[in-house]
N, C-alpha and C positions, 0 to 999 in steps of 0.2 A: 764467782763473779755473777753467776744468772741470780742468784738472790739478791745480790747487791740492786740490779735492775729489776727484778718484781718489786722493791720494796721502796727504790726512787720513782717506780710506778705510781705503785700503789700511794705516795705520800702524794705525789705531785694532782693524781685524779682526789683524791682528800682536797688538797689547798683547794684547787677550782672550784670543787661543791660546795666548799664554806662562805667563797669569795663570791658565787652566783645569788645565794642565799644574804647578804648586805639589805636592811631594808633604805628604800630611796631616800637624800636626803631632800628633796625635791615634793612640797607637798602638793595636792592636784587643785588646780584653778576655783576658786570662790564659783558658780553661776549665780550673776545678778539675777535677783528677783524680790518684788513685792506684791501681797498676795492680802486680800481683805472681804470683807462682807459690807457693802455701803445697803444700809435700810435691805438688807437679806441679799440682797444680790451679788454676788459672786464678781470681783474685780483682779488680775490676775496679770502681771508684766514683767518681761526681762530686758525692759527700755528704763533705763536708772541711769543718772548722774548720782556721784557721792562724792561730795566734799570735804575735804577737815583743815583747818585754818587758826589759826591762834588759839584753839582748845575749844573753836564751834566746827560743830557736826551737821552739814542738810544733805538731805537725801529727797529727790525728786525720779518720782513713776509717772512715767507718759501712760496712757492707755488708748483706748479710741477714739474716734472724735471729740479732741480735743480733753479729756475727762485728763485732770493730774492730781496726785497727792503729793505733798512735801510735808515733810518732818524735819524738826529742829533741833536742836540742843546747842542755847548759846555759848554754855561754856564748860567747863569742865567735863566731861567725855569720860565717861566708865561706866563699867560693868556697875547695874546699878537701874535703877526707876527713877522714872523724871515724870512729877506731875503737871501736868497741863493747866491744872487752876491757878498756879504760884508762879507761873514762866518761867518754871525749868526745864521747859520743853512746848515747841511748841507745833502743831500740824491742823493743816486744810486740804478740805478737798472740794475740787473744782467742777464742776459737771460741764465743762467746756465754755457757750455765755451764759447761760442761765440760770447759774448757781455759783455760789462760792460758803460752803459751809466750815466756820474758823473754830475749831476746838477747843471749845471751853470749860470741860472738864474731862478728865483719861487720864492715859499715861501712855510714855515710850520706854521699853523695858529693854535698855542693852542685855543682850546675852553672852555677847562675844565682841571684843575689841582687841583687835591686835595694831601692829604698824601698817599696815596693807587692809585689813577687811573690818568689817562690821556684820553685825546680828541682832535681829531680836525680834520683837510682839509691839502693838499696841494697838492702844480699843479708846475710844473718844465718843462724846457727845458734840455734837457742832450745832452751833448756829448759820443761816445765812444773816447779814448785818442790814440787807438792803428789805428783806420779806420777813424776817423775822421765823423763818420754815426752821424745823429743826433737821436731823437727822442722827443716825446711831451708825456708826463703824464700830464692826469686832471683829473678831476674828484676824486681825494683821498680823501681819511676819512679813520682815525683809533679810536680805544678806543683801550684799554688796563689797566689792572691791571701789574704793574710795581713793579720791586724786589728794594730795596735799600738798594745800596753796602756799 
């Protein structure tokens, strides 16, 4: 009888070890963030709205006083590059009142699209419309977890 009980032991301390060992089905939270170089300067936030709505994508970065970026994609939504010169995508950035530079040639480069988040790069030339000023954005990456409307 005592082997019978090492051995319901020994199976039963088995099961648990295997059972503790499950990887999670639960996978861990997105952190919003967008992250860019405006004319070299380093721009950096995890204040994001993300939207997705009939198969359009916007993503809006608050930053400080008053500075935002938004990125667009009116329609179809994937994994994939969307150029800025054709309006398959589109993004600005704000410098709070004194500026508004509209992207008129780049790209936005999904990386990641699921039902819940979004990912990816993009890099643009802007104009302002009202001074005619240019500017250079590179270096961008956002993620986001996205509301759908």
């Amino acid at each position: 009888m005592k082997p019978i009980k090492w051995a319901f032991l020994a199976l039963t301390l088995f099961a648990v070890t295997l059972n503790s060992c499950k990887k999670s089905a639960t996978k861990p939270a997105v952190t919003s963030s967008i992250a860019l170089k405006f004319n070299g300067t380093a721009y950096s936030t995890s204040t994001i709205t993300a939207a997705y709505k009939s198969g359009a994508l916007q993503i809006i970065g608050s930053y400080v006083s008053g500075t935002t970026l938004y990125l667009a994609i009116p329609s179809n939504v994937k994994v994939g590059s969307f150029d800025l010169s054709t309006g398959a995508g589109a993004a600005t950035f704000s410098t709070g009142s004194s500026a508004s530079f509209f992207g008129d040639s780049g790209s936005i480069v999904i990386t990641s699209f699921t039902s819940t988040t979004v990912a990816g790069t993009f890099a643009f030339h802007g104009t302002d419309l009202t001074t005619s000023n240019t500017c250079t954005v590179t270096e961008g990456t956002f993620q986001a977890t996205y509301a759908t409307q």
